[in-house]
Backbone as JSON Lines, residues from 0, in Angstrom:
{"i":0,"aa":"X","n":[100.81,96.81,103.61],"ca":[100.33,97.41,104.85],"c":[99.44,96.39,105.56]}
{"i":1,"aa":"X","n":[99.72,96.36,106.71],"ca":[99.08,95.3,107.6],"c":[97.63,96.23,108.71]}
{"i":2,"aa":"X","n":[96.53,95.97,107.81],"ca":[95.01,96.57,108.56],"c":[94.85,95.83,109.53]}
{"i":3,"aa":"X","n":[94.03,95.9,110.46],"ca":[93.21,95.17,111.52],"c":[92.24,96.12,111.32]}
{"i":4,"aa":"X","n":[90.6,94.91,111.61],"ca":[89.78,95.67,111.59],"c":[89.18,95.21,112.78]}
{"i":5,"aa":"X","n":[88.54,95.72,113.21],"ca":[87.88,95.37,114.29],"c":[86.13,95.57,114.37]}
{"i":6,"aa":"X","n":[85.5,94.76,114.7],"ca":[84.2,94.72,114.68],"c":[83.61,94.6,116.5]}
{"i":7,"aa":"X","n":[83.24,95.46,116.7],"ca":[82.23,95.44,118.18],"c":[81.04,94.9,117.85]}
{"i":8,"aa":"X","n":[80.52,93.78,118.36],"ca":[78.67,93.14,118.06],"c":[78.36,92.72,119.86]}
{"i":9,"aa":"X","n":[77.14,92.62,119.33],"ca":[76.5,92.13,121.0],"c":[76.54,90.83,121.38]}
{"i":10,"aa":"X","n":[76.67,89.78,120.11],"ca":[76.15,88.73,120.0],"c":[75.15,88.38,119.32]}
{"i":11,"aa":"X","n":[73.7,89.11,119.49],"ca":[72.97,89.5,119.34],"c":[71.78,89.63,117.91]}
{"i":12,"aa":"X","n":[72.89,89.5,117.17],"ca":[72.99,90.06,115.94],"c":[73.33,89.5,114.39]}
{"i":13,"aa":"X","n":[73.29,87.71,114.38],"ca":[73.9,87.56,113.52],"c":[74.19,87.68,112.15]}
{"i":14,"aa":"X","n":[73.26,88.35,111.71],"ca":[72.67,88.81,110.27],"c":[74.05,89.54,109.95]}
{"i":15,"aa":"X","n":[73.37,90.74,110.96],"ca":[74.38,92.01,110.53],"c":[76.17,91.27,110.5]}
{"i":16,"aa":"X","n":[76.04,90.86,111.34],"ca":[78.0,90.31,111.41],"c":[78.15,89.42,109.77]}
{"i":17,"aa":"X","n":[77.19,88.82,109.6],"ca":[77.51,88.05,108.29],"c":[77.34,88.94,106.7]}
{"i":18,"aa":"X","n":[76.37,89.86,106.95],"ca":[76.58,90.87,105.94],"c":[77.74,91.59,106.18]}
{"i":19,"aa":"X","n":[78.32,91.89,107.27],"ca":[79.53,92.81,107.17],"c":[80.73,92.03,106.65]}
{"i":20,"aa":"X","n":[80.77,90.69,107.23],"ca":[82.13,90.01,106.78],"c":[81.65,89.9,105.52]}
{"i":21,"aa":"X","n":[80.39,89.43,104.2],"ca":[80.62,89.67,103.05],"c":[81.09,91.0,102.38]}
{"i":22,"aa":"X","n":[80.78,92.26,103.07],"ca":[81.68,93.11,102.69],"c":[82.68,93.7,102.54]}
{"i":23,"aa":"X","n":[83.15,93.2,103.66],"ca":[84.66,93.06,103.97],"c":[85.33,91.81,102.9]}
{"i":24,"aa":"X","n":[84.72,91.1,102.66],"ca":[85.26,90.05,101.37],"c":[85.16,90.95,100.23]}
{"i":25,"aa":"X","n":[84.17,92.07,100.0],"ca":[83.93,92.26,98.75],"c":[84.83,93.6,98.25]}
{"i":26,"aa":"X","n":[86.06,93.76,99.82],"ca":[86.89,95.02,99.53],"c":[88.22,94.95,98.51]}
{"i":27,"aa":"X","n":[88.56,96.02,97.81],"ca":[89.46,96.06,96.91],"c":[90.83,95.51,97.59]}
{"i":28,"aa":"X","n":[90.85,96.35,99.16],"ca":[92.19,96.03,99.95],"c":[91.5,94.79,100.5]}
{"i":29,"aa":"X","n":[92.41,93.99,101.18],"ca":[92.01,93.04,102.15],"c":[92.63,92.95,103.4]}
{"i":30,"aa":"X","n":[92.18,93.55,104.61],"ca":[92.49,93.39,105.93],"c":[93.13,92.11,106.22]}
{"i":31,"aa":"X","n":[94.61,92.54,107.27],"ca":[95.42,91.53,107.16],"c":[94.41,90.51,108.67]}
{"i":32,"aa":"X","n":[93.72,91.43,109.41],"ca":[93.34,90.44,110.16],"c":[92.11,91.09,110.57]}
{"i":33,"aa":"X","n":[90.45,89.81,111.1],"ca":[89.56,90.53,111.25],"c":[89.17,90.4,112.4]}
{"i":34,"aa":"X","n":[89.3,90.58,113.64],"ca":[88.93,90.78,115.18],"c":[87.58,91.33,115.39]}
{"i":35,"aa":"X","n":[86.74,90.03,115.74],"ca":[85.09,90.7,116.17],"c":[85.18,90.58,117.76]}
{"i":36,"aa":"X","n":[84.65,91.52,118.53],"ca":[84.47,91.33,119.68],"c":[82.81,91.32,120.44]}
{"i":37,"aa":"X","n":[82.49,89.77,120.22],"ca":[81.3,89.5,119.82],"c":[80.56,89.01,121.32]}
{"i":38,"aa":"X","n":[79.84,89.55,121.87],"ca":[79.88,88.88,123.59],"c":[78.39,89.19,123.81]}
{"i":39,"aa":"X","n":[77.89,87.99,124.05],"ca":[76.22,88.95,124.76],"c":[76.58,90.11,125.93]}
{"i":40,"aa":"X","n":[75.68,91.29,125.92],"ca":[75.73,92.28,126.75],"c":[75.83,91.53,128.23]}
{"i":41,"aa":"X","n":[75.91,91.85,129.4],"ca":[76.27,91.57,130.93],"c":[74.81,92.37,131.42]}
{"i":42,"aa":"X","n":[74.42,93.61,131.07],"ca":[73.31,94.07,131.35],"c":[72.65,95.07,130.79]}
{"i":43,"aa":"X","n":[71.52,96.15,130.6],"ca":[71.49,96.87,129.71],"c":[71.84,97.89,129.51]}
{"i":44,"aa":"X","n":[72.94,98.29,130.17],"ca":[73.98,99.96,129.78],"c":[74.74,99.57,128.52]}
{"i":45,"aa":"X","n":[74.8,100.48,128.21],"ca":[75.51,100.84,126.81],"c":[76.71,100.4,126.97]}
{"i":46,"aa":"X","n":[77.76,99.3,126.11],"ca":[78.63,98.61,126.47],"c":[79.72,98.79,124.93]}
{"i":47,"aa":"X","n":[79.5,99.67,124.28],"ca":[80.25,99.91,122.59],"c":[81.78,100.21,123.51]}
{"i":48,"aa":"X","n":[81.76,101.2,124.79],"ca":[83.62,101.17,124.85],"c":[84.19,100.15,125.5]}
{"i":49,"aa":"X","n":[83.57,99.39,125.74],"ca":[83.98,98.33,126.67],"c":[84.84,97.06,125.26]}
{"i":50,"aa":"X","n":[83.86,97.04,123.78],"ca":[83.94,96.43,122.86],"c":[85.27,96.88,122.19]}
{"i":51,"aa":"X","n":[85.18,98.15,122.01],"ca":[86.41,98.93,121.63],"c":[87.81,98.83,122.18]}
{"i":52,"aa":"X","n":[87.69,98.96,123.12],"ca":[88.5,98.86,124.42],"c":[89.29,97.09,124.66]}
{"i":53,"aa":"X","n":[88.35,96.55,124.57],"ca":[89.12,95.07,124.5],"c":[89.69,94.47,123.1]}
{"i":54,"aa":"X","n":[89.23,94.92,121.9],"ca":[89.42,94.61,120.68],"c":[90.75,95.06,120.22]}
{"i":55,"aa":"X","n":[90.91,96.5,121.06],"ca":[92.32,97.7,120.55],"c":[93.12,96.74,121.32]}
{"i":56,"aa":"X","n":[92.81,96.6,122.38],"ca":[94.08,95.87,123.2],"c":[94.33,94.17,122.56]}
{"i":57,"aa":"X","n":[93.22,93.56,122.34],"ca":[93.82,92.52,121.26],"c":[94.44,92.77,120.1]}
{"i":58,"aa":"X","n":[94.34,93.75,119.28],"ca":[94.71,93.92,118.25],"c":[96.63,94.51,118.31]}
{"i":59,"aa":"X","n":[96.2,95.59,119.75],"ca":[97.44,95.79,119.81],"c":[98.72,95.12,120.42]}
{"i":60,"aa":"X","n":[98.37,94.24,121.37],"ca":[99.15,93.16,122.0],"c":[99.34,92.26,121.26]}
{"i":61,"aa":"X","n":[98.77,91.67,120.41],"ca":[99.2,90.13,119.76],"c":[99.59,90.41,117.92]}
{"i":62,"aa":"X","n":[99.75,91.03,117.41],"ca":[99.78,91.35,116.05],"c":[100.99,92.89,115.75]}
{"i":63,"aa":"X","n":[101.77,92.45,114.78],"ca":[102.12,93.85,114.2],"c":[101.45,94.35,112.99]}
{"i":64,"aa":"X","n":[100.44,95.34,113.58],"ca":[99.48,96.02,112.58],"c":[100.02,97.49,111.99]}
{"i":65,"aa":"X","n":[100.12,97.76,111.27],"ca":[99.83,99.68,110.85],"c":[99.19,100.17,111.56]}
{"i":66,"aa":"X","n":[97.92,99.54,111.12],"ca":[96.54,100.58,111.72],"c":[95.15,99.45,111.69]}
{"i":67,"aa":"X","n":[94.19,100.55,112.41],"ca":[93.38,99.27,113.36],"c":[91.97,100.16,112.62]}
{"i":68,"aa":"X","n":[90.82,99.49,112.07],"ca":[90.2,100.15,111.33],"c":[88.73,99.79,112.08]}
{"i":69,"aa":"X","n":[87.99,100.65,112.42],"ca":[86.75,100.96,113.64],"c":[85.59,100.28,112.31]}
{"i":70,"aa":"X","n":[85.1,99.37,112.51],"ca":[83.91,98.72,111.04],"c":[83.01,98.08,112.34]}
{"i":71,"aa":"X","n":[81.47,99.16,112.04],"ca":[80.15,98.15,112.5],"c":[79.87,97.49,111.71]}
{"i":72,"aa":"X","n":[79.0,96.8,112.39],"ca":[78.54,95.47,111.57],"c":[77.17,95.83,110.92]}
{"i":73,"aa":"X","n":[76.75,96.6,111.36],"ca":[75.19,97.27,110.6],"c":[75.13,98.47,110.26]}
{"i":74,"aa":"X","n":[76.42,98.67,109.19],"ca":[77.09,99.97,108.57],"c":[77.22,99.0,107.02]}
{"i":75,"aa":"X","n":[76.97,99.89,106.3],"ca":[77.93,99.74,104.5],"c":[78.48,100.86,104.33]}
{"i":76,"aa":"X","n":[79.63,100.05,103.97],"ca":[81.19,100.13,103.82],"c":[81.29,99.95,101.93]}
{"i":77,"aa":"X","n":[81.75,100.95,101.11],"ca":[82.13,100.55,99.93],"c":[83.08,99.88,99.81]}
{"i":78,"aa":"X","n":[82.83,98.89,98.62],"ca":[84.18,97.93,98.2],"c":[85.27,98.62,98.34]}
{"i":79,"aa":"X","n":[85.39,100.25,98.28],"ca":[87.1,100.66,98.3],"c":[87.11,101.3,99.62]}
{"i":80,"aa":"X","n":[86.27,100.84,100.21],"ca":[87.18,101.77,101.85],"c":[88.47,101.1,102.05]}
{"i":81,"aa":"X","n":[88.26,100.34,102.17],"ca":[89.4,100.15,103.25],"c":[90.86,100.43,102.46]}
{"i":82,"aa":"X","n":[90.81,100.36,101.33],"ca":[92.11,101.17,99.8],"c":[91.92,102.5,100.27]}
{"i":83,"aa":"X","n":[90.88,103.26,99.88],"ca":[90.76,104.47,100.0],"c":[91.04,105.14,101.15]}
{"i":84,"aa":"X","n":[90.68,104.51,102.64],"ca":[90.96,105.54,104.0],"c":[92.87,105.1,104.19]}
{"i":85,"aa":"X","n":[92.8,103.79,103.48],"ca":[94.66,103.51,103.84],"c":[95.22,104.12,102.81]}
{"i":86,"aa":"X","n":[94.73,104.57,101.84],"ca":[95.75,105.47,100.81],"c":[95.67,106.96,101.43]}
{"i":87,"aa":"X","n":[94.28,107.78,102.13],"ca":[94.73,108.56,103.03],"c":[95.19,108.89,104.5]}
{"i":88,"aa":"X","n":[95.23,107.22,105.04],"ca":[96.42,107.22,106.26],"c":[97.87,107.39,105.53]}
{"i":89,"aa":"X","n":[97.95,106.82,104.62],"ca":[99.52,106.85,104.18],"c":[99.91,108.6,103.64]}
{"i":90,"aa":"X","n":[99.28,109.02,102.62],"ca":[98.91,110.65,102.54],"c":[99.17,111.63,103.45]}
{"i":91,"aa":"X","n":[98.54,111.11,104.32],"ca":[98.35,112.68,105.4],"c":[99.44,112.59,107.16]}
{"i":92,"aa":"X","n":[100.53,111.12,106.33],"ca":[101.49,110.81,107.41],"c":[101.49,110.07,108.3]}
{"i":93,"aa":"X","n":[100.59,108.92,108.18],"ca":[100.08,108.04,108.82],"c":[99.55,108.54,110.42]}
{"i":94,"aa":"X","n":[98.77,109.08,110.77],"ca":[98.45,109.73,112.42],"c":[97.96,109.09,112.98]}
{"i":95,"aa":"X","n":[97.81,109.43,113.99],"ca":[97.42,108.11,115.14],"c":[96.19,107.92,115.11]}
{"i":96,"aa":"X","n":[95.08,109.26,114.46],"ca":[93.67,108.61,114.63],"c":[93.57,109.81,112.9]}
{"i":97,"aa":"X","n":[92.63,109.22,112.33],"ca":[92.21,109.08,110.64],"c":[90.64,109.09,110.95]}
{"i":98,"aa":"X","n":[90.37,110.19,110.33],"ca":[88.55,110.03,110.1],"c":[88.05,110.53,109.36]}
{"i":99,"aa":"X","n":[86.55,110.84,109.09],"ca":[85.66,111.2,108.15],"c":[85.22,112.55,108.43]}
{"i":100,"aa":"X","n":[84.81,113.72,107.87],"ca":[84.55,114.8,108.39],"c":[82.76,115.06,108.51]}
{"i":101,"aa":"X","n":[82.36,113.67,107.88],"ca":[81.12,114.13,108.04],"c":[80.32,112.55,108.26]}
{"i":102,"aa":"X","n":[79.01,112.13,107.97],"ca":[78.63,110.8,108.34],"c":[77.11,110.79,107.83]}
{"i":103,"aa":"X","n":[76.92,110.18,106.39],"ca":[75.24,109.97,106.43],"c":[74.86,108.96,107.29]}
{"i":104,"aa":"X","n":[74.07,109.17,107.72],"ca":[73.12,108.03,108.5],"c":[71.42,107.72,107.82]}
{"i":105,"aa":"X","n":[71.38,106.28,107.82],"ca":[69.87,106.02,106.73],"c":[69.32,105.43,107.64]}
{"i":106,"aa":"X","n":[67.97,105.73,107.65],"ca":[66.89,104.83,108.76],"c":[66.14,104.12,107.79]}
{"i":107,"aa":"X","n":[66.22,102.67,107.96],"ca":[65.44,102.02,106.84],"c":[64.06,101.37,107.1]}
{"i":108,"aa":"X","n":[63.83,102.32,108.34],"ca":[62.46,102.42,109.52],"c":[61.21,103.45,107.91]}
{"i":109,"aa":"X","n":[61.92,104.45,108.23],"ca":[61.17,105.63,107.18],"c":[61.95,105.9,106.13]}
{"i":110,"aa":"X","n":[62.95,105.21,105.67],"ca":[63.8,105.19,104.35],"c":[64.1,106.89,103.85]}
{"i":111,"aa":"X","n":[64.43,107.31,104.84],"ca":[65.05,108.82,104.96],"c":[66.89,108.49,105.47]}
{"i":112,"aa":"X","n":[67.31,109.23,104.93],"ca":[68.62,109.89,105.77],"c":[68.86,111.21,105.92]}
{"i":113,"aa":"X","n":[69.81,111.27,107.14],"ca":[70.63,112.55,107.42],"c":[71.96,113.13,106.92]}
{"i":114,"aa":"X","n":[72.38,114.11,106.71],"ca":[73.96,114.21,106.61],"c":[74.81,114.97,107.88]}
{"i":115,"aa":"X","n":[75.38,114.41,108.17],"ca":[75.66,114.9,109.8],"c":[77.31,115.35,109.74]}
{"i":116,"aa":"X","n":[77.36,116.53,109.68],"ca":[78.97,117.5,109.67],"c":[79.41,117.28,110.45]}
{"i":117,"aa":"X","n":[80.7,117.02,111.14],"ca":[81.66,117.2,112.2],"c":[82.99,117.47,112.11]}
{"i":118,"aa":"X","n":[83.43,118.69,111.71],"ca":[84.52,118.96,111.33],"c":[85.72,118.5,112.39]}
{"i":119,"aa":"X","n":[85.69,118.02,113.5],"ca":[86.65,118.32,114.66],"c":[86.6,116.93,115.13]}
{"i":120,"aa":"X","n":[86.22,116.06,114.14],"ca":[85.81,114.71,115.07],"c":[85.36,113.57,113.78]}
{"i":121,"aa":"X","n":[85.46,112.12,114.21],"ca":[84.85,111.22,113.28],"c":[83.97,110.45,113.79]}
{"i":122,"aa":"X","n":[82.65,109.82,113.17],"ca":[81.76,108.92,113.61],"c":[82.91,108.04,113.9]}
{"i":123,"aa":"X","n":[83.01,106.71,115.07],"ca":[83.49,105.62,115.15],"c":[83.29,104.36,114.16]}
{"i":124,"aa":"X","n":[82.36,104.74,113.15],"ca":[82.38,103.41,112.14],"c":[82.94,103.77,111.48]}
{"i":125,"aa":"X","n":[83.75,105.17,111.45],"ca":[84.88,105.27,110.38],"c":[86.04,106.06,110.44]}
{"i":126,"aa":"X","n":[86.79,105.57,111.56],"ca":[87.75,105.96,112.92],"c":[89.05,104.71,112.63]}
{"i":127,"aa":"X","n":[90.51,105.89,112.12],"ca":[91.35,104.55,112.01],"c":[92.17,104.77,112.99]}
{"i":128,"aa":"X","n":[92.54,104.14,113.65],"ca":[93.26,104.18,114.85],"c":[94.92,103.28,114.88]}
{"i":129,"aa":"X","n":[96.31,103.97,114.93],"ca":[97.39,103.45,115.19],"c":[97.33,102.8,116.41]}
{"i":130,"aa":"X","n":[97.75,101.28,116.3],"ca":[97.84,100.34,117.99],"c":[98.91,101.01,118.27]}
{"i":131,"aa":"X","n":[98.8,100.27,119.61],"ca":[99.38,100.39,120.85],"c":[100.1,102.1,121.48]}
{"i":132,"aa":"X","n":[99.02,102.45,120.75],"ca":[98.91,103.84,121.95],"c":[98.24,103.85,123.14]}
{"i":133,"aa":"X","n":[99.18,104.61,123.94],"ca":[98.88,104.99,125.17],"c":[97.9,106.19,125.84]}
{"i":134,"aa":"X","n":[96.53,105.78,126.01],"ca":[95.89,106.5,126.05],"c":[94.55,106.72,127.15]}
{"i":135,"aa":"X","n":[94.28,107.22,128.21],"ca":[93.14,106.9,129.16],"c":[91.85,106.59,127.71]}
{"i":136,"aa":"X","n":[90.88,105.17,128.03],"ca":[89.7,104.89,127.29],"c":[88.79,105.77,128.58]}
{"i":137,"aa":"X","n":[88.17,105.91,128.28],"ca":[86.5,106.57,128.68],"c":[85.83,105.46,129.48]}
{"i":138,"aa":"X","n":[84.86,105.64,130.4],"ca":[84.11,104.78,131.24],"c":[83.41,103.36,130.24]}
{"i":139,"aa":"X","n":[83.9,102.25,130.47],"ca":[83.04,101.54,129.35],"c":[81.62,101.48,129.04]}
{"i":140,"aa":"X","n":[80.7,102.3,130.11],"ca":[79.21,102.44,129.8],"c":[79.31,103.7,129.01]}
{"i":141,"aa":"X","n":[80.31,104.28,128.46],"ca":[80.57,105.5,127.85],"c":[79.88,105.46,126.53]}
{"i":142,"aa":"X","n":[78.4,105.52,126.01],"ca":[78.18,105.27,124.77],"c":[78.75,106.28,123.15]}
{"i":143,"aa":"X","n":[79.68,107.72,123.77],"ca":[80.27,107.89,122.99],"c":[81.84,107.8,122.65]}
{"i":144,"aa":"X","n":[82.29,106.49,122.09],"ca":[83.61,106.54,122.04],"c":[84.21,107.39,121.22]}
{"i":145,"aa":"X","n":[84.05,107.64,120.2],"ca":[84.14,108.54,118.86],"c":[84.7,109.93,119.68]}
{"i":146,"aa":"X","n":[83.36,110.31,120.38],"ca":[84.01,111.85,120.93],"c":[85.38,111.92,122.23]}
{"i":147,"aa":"X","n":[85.21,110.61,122.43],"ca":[86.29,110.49,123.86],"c":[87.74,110.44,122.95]}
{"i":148,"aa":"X","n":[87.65,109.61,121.79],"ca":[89.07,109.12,121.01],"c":[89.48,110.46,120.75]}
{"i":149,"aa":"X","n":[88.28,111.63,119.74],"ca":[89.19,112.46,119.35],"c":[89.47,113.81,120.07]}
{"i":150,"aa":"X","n":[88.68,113.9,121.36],"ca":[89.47,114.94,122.65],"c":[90.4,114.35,122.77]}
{"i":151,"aa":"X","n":[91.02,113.4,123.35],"ca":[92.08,112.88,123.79],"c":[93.69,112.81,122.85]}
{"i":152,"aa":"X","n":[93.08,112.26,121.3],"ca":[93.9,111.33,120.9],"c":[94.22,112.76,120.02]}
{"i":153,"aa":"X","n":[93.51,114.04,119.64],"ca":[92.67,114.83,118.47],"c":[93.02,113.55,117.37]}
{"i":154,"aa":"X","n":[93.65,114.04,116.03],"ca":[93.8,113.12,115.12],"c":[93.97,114.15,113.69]}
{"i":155,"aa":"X","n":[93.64,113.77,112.53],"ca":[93.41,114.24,111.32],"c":[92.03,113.75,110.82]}
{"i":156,"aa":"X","n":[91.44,114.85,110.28],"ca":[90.31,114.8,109.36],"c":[90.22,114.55,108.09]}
{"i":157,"aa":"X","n":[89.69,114.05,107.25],"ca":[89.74,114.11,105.71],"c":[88.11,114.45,105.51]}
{"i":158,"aa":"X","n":[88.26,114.99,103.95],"ca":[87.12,114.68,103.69],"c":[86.54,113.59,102.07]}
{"i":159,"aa":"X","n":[86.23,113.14,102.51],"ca":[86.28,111.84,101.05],"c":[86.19,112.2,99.58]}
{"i":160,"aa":"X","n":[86.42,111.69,98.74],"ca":[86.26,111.86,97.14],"c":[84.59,111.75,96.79]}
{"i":161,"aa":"X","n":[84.43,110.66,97.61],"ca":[82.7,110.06,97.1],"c":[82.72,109.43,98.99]}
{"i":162,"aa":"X","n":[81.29,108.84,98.78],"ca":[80.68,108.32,99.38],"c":[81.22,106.89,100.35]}
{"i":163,"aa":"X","n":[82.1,106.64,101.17],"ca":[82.66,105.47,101.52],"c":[81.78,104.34,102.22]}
{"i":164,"aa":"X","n":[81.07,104.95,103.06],"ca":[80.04,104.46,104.23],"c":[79.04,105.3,104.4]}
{"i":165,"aa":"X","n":[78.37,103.98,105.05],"ca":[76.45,104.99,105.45],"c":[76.35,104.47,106.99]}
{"i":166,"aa":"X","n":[76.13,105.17,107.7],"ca":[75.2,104.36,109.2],"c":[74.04,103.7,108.93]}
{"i":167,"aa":"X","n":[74.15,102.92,109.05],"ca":[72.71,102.37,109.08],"c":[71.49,102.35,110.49]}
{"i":168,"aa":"X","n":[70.69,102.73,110.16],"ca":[69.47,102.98,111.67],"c":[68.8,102.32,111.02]}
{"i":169,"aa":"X","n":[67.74,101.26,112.44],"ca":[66.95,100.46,111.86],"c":[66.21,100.74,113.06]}
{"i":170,"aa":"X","n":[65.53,101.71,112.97],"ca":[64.2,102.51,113.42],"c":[65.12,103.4,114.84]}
{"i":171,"aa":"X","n":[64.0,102.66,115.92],"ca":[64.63,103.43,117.3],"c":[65.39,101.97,118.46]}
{"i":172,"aa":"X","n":[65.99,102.35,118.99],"ca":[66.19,101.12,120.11],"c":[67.91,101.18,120.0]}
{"i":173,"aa":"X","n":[68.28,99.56,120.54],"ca":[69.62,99.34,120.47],"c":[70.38,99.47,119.44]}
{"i":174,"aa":"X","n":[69.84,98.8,118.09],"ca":[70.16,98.96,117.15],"c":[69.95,100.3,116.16]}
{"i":175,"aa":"X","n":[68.74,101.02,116.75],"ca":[68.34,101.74,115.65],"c":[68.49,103.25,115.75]}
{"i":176,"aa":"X","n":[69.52,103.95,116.7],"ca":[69.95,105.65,116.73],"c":[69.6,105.64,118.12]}
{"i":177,"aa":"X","n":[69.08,105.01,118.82],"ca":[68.93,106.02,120.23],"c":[69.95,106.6,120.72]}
{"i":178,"aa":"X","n":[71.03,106.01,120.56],"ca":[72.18,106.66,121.35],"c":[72.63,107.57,120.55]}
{"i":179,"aa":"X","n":[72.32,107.39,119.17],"ca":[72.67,108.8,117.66],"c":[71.69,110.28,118.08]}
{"i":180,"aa":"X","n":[70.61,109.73,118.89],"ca":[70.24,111.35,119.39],"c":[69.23,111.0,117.91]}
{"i":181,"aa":"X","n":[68.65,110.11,116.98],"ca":[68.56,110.4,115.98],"c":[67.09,110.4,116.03]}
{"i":182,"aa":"X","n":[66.55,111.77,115.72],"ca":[64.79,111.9,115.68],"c":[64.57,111.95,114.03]}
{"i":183,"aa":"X","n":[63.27,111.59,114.23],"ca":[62.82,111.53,112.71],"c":[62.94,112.71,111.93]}
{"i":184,"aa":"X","n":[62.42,113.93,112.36],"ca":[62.54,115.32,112.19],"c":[64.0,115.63,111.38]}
{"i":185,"aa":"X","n":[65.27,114.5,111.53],"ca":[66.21,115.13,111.27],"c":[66.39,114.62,109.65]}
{"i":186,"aa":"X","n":[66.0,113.79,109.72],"ca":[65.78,113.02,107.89],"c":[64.97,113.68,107.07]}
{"i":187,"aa":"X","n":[65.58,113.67,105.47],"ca":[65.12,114.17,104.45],"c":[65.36,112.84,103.29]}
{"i":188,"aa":"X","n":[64.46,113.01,102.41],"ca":[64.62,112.38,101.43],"c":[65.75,111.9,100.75]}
């Protein structure tokens, strides 16, 4: 099976991009190809569909992929995701969009996390997407792509065996939940 993964960064960021590609080395499967779409921001609106949006269309124009796999760069990812969500794309009939039914998120601000349900929908760091579908994308200052993919696209839900991925929040700001809506109030031990 031929993965693409795709990584959205600001530029911004190089830590996080180099911890993610060691994890992505440290996966059981190995992605046949890894597409970062790495660009300093243009200004300060929220620019994640704009990242999305150009990455799908590289991925889907130049490559014959299966499936196109949504990976931040300041997310952990277990060594078996990328085995584990492609053994349930292949499972559940390969669909055009594959997700998680739920999403911890850890703030390593106050070393709390949340567990955040969404039965009808997947966080985008763990969103698999079939190329070259035809589909209206959302305004690129659109900071939720996640909810635009699965009105549009709906998709299939799973819910995992164990633990695949965590969000990572690193306090408040660009990097750290503002756009997650994420208040302290919502973390527990």
């Amino acid at each position: 099976m031929k993965i693409g993964v795709l990584i959205p960064t600001r530029g911004d960021r190089p830590e996080f991009l180099q911890n993610c590609f060691r994890m992505l080395k440290a996966q059981t499967v190995q992605p046949y190809i890894i597409h970062v779409v790495d660009e300093a921001p243009q200004n300060d609106d929220c620019d994640i569909t704009y990242r999305y949006k150009k990455g799908y269309e590289f991925l889907s124009n130049n490559l014959e992929l299966d499936v196109i796999a949504f990976i931040e760069d300041d997310d952990y990812y277990a060594p078996d995701y990328l085995e584990y969500m492609s053994a349930q794309w292949v499972a559940n009939g390969k669909p055009d969009l594959l997700g998680c039914d739920y999403t911890i998120y850890y703030n390593v601000l106050i070393r709390k996390y949340f567990f955040f349900n969404h039965a009808d929908r997947s966080s985008a760091m763990n969103t698999w997407i079939k190329p070259g579908l035809n589909f209206p994308w959302c305004p690129d200052s659109e900071p939720y792509t996640d909810l635009h993919l699965w009105r549009v696209l709906k998709g299939t839900i799973i819910h995992p065996s164990h633990h695949i991925c965590i969000g990572i929040k690193h306090g408040v700001g660009k990097t750290g939940g503002f756009m997650h809506v994420d208040r302290f109030q919502r973390y527990t031990n």
